[in-house]
N, C-alpha and C positions, 0 to 999 in steps of 0.2 A: 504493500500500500504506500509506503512510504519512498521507496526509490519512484513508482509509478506517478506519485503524486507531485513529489521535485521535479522529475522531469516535463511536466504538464507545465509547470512555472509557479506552482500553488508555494507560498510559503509554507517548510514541512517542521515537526518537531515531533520525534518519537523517542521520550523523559524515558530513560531504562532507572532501573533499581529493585530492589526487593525488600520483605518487609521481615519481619524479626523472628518470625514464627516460633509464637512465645512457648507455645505445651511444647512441639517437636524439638525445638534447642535444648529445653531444659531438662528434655528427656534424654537428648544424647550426651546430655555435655554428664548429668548424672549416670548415668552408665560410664562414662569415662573416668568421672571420680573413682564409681564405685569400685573399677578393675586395678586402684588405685588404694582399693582398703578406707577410702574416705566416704561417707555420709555426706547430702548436703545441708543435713542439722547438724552435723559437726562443724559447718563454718559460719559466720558469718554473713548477714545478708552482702553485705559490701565485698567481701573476700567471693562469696561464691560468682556474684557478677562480675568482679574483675577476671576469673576464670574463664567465664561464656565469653570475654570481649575477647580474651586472650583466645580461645576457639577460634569463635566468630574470624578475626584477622587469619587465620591459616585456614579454615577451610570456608570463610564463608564466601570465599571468592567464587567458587565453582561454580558454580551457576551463572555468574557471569561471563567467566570465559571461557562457559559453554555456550553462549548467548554471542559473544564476540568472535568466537569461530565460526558459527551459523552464518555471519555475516548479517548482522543486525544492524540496518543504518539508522543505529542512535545517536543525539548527541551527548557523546561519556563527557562531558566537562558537565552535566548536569544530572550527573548520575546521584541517586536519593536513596536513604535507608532510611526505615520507618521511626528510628530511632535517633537519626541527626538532629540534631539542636531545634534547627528549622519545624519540623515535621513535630516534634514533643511541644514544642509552644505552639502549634496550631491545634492537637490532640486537646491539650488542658484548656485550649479556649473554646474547643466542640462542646465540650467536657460542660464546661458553665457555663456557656452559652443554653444547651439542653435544659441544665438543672435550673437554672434561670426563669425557662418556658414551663417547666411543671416537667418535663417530658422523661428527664432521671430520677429514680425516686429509689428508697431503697425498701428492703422487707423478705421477711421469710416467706418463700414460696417454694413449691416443688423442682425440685433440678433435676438435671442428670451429673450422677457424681463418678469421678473415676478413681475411684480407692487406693489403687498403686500409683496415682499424678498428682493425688491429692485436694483434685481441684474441680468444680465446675467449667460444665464442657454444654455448647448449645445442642438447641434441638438437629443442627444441620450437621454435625461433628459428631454424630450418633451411626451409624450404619448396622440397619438389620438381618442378622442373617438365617435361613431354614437348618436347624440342628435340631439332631434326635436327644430327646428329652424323657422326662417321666410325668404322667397323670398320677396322680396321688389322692385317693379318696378315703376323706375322714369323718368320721360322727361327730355330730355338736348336739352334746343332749338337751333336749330342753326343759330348763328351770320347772321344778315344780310336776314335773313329768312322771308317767310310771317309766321303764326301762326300755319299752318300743318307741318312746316318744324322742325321738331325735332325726338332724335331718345331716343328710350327709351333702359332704364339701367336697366336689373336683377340686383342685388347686395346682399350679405346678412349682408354686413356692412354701411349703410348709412351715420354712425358719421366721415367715412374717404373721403367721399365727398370731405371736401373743401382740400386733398392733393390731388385731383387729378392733372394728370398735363398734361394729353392727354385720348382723345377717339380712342377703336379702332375697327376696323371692318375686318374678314376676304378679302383680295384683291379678292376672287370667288365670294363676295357675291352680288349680283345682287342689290339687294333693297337698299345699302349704298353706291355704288359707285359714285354717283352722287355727293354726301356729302365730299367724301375723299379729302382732301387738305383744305375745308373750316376750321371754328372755331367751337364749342360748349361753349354755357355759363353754366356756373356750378350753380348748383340753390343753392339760398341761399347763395350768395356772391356778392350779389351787381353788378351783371354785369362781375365778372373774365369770360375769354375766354382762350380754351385751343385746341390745333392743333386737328383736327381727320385725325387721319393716319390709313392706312391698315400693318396689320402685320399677317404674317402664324399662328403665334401662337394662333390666338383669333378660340374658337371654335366654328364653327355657328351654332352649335344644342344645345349650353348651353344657358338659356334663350332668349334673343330675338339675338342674335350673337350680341353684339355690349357689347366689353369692357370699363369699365373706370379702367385708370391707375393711380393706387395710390402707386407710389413706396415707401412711406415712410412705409408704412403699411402693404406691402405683398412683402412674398420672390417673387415671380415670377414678381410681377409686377417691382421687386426693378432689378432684372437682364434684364428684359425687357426695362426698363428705361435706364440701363447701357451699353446695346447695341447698343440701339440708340442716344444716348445722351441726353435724357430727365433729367427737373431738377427733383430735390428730395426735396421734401415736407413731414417736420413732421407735425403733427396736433395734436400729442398725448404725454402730459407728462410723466414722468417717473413712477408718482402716479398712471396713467391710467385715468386723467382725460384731456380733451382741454384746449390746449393753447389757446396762441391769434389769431392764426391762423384762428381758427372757428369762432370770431368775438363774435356776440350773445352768444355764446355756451359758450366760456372761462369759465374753473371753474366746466363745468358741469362732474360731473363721464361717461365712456365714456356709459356705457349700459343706463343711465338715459338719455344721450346725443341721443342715438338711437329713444328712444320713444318722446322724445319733435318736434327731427326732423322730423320725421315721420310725425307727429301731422302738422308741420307746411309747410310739402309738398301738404299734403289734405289742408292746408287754402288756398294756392296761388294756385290750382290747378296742380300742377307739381306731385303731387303723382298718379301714374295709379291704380295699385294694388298690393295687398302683399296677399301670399301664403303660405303653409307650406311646410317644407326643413327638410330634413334631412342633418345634418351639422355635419365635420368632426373638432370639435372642438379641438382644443391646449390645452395642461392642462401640468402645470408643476407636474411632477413625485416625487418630494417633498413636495408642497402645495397644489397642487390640484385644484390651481385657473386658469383662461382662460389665455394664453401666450400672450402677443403682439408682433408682431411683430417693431421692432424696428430701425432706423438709430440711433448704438452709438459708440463713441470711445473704441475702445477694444485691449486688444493682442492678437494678433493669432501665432499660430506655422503652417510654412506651412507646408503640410502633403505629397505632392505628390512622392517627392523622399522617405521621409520613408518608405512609403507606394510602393513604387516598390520594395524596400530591403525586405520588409515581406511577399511580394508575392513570390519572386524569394523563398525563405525559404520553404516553402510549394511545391514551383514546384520542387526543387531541391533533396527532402526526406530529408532535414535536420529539418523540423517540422512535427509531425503526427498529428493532429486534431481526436480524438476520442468522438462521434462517426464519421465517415466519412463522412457522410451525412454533417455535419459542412460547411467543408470544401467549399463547394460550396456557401453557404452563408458566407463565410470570404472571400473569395474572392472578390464575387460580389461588397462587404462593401468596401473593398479596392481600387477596380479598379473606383468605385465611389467616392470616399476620398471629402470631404470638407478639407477647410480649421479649424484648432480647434480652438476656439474659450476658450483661460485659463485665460483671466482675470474673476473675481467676486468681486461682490461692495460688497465685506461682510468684518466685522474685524476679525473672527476666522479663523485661515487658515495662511498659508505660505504667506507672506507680497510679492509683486512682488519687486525683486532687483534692483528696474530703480532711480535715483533721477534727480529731476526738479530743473533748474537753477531759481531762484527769477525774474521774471522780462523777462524771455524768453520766445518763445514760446514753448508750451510740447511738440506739435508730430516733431519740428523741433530739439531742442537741447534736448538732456537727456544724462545721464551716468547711464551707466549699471555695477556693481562693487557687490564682494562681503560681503561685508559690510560698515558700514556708515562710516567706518576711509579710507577705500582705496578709496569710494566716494569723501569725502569731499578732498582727496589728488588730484583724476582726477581734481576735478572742481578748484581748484585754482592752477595749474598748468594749466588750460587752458584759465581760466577765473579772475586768479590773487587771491591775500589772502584774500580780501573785499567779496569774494562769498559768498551767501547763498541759501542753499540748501533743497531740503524737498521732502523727501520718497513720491513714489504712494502709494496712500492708497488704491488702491485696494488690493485683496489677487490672490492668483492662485488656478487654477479646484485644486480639491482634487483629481482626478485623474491624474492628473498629477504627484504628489506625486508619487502617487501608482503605477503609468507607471516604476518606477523606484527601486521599491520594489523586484524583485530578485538581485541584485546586490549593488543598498544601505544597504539593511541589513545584507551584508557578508563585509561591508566596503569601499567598492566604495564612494567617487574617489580614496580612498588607493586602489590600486590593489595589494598590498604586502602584504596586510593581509593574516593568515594562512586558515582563513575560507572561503576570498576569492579564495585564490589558490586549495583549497579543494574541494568548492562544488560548482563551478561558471564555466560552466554553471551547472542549477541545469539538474536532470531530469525529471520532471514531476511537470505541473504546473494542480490541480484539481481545479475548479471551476465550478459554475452556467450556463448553456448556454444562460440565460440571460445577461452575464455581455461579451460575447464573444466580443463584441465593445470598452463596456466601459475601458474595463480593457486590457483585454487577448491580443488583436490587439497592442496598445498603447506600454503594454509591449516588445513585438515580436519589435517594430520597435524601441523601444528607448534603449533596449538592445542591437540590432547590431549596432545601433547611436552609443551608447557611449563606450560599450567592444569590438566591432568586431563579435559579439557572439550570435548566436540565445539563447535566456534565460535559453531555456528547448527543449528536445529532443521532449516530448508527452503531449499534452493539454487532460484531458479527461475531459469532459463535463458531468455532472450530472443533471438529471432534477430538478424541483421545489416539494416541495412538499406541496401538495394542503387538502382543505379538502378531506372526505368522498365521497361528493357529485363535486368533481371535480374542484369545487371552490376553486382560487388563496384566500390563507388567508390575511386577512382585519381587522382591529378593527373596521370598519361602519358594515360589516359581523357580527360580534361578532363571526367569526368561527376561533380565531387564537390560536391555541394550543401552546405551554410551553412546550419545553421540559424538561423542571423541573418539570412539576407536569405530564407530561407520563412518566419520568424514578420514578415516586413515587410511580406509579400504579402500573407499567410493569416491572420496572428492566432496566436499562442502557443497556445490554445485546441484549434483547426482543426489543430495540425500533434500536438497532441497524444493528441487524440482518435484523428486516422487512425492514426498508432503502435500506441496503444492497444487498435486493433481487429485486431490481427495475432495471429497464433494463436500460444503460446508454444515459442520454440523452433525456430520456421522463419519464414528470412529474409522481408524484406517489402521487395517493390518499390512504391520511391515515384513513383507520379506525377503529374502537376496533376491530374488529375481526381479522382484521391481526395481531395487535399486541397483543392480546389473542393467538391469535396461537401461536404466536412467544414464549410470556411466556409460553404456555403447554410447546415446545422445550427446552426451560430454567431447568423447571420441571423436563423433562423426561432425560435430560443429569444427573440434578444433583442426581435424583433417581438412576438410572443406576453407575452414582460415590460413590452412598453408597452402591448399590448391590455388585461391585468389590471389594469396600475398605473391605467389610465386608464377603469376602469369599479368602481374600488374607491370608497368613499367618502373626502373629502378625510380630512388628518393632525388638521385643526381640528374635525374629525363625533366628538368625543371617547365620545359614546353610541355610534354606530354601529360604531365598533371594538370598543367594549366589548361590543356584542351579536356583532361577527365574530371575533372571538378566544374568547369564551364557547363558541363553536360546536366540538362534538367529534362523531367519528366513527368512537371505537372501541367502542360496542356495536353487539350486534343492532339493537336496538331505533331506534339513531339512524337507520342504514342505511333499516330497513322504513318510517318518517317521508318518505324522500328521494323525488320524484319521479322515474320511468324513468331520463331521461337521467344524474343526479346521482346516483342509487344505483348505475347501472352502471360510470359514470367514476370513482368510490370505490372499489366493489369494486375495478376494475380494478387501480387502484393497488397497494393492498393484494394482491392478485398479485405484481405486480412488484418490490413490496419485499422476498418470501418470496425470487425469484427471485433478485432482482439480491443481496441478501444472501449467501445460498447461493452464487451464481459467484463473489464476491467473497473468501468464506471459501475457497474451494478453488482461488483463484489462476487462475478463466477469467476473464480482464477483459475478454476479447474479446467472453464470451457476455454479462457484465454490459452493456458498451457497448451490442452491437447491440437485447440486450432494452430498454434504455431510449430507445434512437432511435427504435425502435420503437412504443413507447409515446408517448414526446411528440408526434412525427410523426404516427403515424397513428390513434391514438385521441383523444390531446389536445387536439391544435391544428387537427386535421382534423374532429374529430365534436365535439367536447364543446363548443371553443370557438363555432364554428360552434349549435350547438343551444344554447347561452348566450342567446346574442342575442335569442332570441327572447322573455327571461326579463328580459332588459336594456332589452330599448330599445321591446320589443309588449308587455311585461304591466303592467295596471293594478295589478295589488297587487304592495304595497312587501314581503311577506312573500314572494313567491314572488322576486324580484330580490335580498331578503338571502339568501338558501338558496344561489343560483348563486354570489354573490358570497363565500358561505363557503367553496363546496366551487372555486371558482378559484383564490381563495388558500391552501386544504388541498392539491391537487392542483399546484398549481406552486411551493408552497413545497416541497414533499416531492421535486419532480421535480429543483428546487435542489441538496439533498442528495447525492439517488443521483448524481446528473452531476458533485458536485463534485468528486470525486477524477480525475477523465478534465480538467473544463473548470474551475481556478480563477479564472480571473478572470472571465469574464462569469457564472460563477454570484456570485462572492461582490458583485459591483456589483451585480448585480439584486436578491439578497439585502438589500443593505442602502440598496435604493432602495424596497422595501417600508417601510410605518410598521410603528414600535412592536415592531424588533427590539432583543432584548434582551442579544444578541451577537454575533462574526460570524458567518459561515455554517462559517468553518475547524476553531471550536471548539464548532460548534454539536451536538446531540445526534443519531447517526444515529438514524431510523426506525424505530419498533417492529416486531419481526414477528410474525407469525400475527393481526394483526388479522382482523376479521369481514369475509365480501363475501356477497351477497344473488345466489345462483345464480338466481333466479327473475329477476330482473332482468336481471343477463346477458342470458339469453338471451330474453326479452323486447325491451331495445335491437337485440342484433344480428337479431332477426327485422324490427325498424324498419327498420337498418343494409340487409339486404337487399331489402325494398323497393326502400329511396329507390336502391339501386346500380341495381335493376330499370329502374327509371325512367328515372335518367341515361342508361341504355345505350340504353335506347328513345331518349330525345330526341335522343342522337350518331347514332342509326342514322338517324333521319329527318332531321338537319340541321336542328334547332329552334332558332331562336335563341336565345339564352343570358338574355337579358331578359326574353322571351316564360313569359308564365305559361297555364297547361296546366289543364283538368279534368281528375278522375279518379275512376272507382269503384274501391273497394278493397271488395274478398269474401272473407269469412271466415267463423270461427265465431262465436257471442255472443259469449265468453269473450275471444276474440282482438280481434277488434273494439273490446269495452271500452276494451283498455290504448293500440291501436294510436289511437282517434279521442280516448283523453287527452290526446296528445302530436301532435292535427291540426296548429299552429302551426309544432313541429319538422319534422313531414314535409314540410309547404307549404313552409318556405323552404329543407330542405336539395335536395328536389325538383324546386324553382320551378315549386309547383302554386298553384291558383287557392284561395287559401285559402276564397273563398266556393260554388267547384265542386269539394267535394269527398265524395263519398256514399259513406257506410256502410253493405253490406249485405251481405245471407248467401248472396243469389243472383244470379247475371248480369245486367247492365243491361239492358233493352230495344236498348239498341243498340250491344250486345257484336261482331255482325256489322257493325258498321261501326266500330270499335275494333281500338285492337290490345292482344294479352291475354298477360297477364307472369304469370309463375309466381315469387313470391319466395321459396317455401317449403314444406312442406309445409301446407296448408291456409292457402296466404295467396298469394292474387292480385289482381290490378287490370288495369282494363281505361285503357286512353286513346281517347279520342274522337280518331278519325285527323283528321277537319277540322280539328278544336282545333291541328294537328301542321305540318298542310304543305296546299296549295293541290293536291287530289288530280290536278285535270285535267292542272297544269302539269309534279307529278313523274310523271305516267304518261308524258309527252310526254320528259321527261328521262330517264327509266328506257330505253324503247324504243329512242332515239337510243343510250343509253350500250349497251345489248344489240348492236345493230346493230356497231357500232365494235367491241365486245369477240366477235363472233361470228367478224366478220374477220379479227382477229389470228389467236383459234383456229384456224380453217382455212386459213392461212400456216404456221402450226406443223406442223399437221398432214400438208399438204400437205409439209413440208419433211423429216418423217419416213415418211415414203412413196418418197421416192425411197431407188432403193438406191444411189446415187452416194454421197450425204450420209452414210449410215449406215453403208457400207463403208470411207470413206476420212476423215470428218470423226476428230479427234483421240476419244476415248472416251469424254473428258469434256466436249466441246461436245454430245454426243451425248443425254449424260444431261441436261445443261442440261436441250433444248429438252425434253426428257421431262418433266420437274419443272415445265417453263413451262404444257405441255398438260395439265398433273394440276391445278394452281394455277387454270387460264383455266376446265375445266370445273366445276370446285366454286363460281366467280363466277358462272358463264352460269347455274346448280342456282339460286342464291341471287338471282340479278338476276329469275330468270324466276317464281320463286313470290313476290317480293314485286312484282312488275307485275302477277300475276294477282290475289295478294292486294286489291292498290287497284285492280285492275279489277270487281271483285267488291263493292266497299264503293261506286263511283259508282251512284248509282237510275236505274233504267232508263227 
């Protein structure tokens, strides 16, 4: 986008950087301590982040220069961490700016907690996965009851038992109504009693219909709780192991918790039975371990009004979503909004800006300020000079940051900057369609929050790229490829092009043979740039530049000058410049690539260069050799261009392996469009183009060898004739005809019947003289044998579908095989036996 959009003349700026990735650092940088015998409660908060910075400098580079070998035309002088000076006084003015608005607020509410990170993880940072599990069914007697009166619990968590704080039962369900308004005793707790109530929500076809509500423990049951005014019961430490709540249990890890309790439901009888489950288990997206759900104290930013300003943004056309299909899924995310959930108990990371009075209470008194001097000034201006105060030591999401990343790194909150005023809003925000939540949405709303200003005009979405075999890459995999060690194999170039030909939006499996293709492409460009450089005139031919440079080909007029070959390979271009423009404006890169592969490959390097030759190296006049030589250098300077945004470096070396450029190819001017192409010529060429295919196919069919040069009559009309024996030289060598046996005529040779006769077109055929071709006596005698051999099989085939042994008991599909084999043998025997008769018929008798 960004080389394509310079060369169009648009001023461009594509800000690289990356952001801090506060749970993932702090996760490896503690692995790192740990294989070190060090804890990160054994240091220091200060000491531990001097550690992550000291990380950070040694490997947090990789990413970038893997980003700078890709060949990313950023500008690195403005390259940004989320954690620069810059970027931290724009966070802490988001920060209070929000809590300003009502919009931060803080409070205990349900989270997702991750036990071995220690910290709150959002809803989108959650990943669910299908694991075989246990159904566990247990008796809740009820209060007051004889010993049949009890209703049994499905559950696949029994360690959250003792937070239950009510039973529930569908109000329709017949076999519990009796029960409704009584108690239930919760097993394993000494006699606790908890209400049973009916509520819509319980579904009476999941296990026996009859809920327990453990609001501390599960989002639904914690909103269920909330509706009705149930209390909330945790059971489960922060470690993942019971509290004192469980009584017995206290201490025990909670999955060890699961199996003792179990154990001690079958001693007292309370346990019915346990089943297998498939379970939609929680797993954190950075660890990997089971989620719990949690009641804890957190900040949230409420999202609902954002989240109407991002919608309207989309419904309005002031945001496009590419590909559009998006679109519908951003919305949905939207119109569903949670509340976000930005605090995290980690120390890497943006510190949150709140401080706690000494001796107050925190969710009641706090000050919010941007830093600890204009803190410590609120608090004793309300609290007198004696205050003492002390930072949350939580940090903020790391998306949160990043929500603020097109307009912090242009300056923001300075809106006076020249960069801000420049490029703010940006236009085009390119990212993963996985991050469409985390990031892209976040962005869209806290950009019109804080500038007025949707961020960017167009989001294009680009898929993942997977293995080979379709597979999201993994280190447990082992299938994660390096783009450093494929641009070693392939070429920066080769791996960027294959990328590039992926349709926006849906993943793209890599694998060698794409990117083997891609380098042949690589190849065949930079072959094609020695074949030009080295039929150009030398740099020292100072006239003869001057007449190839002089040379233009945006009128009528020059085109109708050009001979066949040279006026169709111009047009052509100019085609593909209309084309590949246009894909490039509407963000198909896929259809820009394939049309220019297309182009270079198989009209450029395949026909034009090819039909050069004959202007290069067989034609006596020097005016017909500069012509070729103007329009190889028109044509693969321009071809430079179009490919250079897909391949910068082997286009801008060949660029500036050509004489007498004036800049490089990076800043060079894209191609004009709607230039002139000459339709007559078109399709003039390709009625040549079909010939000479004619011909080749003939020659493969008879096994002519490839040096051997061949007569031919070509019959036509006058008119056709004209343009086709202009261009005898091109035919003869793309044909390998006998350029002195080659006759032009209106009607059949005399010895048509002893030729074979090619239809290239509508009123354009040619005959070949079969002896010219092949040794008639010797391929009759080849043909007959090859008949004989192939007649044989056929009737082994056949023979083998004739019995009814085979066809009764053979598998269905070996069945059809030999069916396919006998359909395949008879179209060969059809084909073998009219061209034996054919050459029996051209031998004189």
């Amino acid at each position: 986008m960004v080389r394509y959009f310079r060369m169009k003349g648009r001023p461009t700026l594509w800000l690289p950087g990356t952001d801090h990735a506060g749970i993932a650092t702090q996760l490896v940088v503690e692995k790192m301590l740990a294989s070190e015998g060090i804890k990160r409660t054994e240091l220091s908060r200060e000491e531990f982040t001097r550690r992550v910075w000291e990380w950070k400098e040694k490997y947090g580079g990789t990413i970038t220069k893997q980003i700078r070998r890709l060949g990313a035309s950023c500008d690195w002088t403005r390259e940004h961490f989320t954690l620069d000076e810059q970027l931290s006084r724009a966070v802490v003015a988001a920060f209070v700016g929000l809590h300003e608005k009502g919009l931060i607020y803080q409070g205990s509410y349900m989270v997702n907690w991750s036990p071995s990170l220690q910290t709150a993880v959002s809803d989108l940072e959650v990943e669910y996965s299908e694991e075989p599990g246990t159904l566990f069914y247990i008796k809740y007697r009820v209060a007051g009851g004889s010993r049949s009166d009890y209703l049994t619990i499905a559950t696949t968590r029994p360690e959250t038992l003792f937070g239950d704080t009510a039973i529930a039962v569908h109000p329709e369900d017949e076999r519990y109504s009796k029960y409704v308004g009584r108690l239930a005793i919760v097993p394993l707790t000494f006699g606790r009693h908890v209400p049973i109530i009916s509520d819509r929500y319980v579904d009476k076809e999941f296990g026996t219909g009859v809920l327990k509500i453990s609001p501390g423990h599960d989002h639904n049951d914690y909103h269920l709780a909330r509706k009705l005014g149930l209390p909330i019961l945790n059971v489960i430490n922060k470690d993942g192991t019971l509290n004192e709540v469980a009584g017995l249990y206290s201490g025990l890890d909670r999955f060890e918790a699961r199996k003792k309790i179990w154990a001690d439901l079958e001693e007292t009888g309370l346990a019915v039975k346990k089943e297998s489950y498939t379970l939609r288990v929680p797993r954190s997206q950075r660890g990997g371990e089971v989620i719990e759900p949690l009641v804890s104290k957190q900040w949230f930013v409420a999202m609902e009004l954002l989240a109407e300003k991002a919608l309207h943004a989309v419904e309005k056309g002031q945001l496009t979503i590419l590909p559009e299909r998006f679109e519908k899924t951003y919305k949905h995310w939207l119109t569903n909004i949670k509340d976000w959930c930005i605090s995290r108990q980690l120390w890497w990371g943006h510190r949150i800006p709140v401080w706690y009075i000494v001796g107050k209470d925190c969710e009641e008194e706090y000050i919010v300020a941007s830093s600890d001097e204009e803190a410590l000034a609120k608090a004793r201006e309300q609290y007198g000079k004696s205050v003492e105060i002390y930072q949350d030591p939580d940090v903020l999401d790391t998306w949160f940051s990043s929500a603020l990343w097109p307009f912090s790194t242009l300056g923001w909150p300075d809106v006076s900057t020249e960069d801000f005023r420049r490029f703010y809003p940006t236009t085009v925000l390119e990212t993963g369609h996985d991050i469409l939540f985390f990031w892209v949405a976040r962005m869209i709303m806290m950009g019109i929050e804080f500038t007025g200003s949707v961020p960017f005009s167009y989001v294009y979405l680009h898929g993942l790229i997977r293995d080979s075999q379709g597979q999201k890459m993994s280190k447990t995999l082992g299938n994660v490829i390096d783009p450093i060690d494929t641009i070693k194999e392939y070429g920066t170039d080769a791996l960027r092009f294959t990328l590039s030909l992926g349709t926006a939006g849906q993943d793209l499996n890599l694998s060698t043979e794409r990117l083997t293709s891609s380098k042949a492409f690589t190849n065949k460009l930079w072959n094609a740039g020695k074949f030009v450089l080295q039929n150009l005139p030398g740099k020292s031919d100072v006239s003869a530049w001057e007449y190839l440079l002089a040379y233009e080909f945006d009128t009528e007029e020059s085109l109708l000058k050009l001979p066949i070959p040279e006026s169709w390979v111009v047009s052509k271009l100019h085609e593909l410049i209309d084309i590949v423009t246009t894909s490039y404006d509407k963000f198909f890169f896929g259809d820009a690539g394939r049309e220019i592969y297309d182009f270079f490959w198989g009209d450029f390097a395949d026909w034009y260069i090819e039909a050069s030759k004959t202007r290069l190296y067989h034609s006596a006049s020097h005016s017909v050799a500069f012509t070729a030589q103007s329009v190889l250098l028109y044509v693969f300077e321009n071809i430079l261009k179009l490919l250079h945004p897909f391949m910068p470096f082997v286009t801008e070396e060949l660029w500036q392996a050509l004489p007498y450029r004036k800049q490089a190819l990076i800043v060079s001017h894209w191609p004009e469009s709607s230039l002139p192409r000459d339709a007559k010529s078109i399709k003039r060429f390709e009625n040549l183009q079909s010939l000479t295919r004619a011909i080749r196919n003939a020659r493969a069919e008879y096994s002519v060898e490839p040096a051997k040069r061949i007569s031919a009559s070509v019959v036509a009309s006058a008119d056709v004739l004209d343009y086709i024996s202009s261009e005898k030289p091109v035919l003869a060598l793309l044909s390998r005809l006998d350029l002195h046996n080659i006759n032009f005529t209106e009607s059949p040779p005399d010895d048509a019947k002893q030729s074979v006769h090619l239809v290239a077109g509508e009123g354009l055929e040619a005959y070949l003289p079969l002896a010219d071709m092949v040794d008639i006596s010797a391929e009759v005698q080849r043909l007959s044998k090859r008949l004989l051999k192939m007649q044989s099989e056929y009737d082994a085939l056949v023979a083998r579908l004739n019995s009814p042994k085979f066809v009764e008991k053979a598998p269905e599909e070996v069945v059809r095989g030999v069916r396919e084999k006998v359909s395949d043998a008879e179209e060969k025997i059809t084909l073998t036996m009219n061209r034996l008769a054919f050459l029996q018929s051209t031998v004189p008798v």
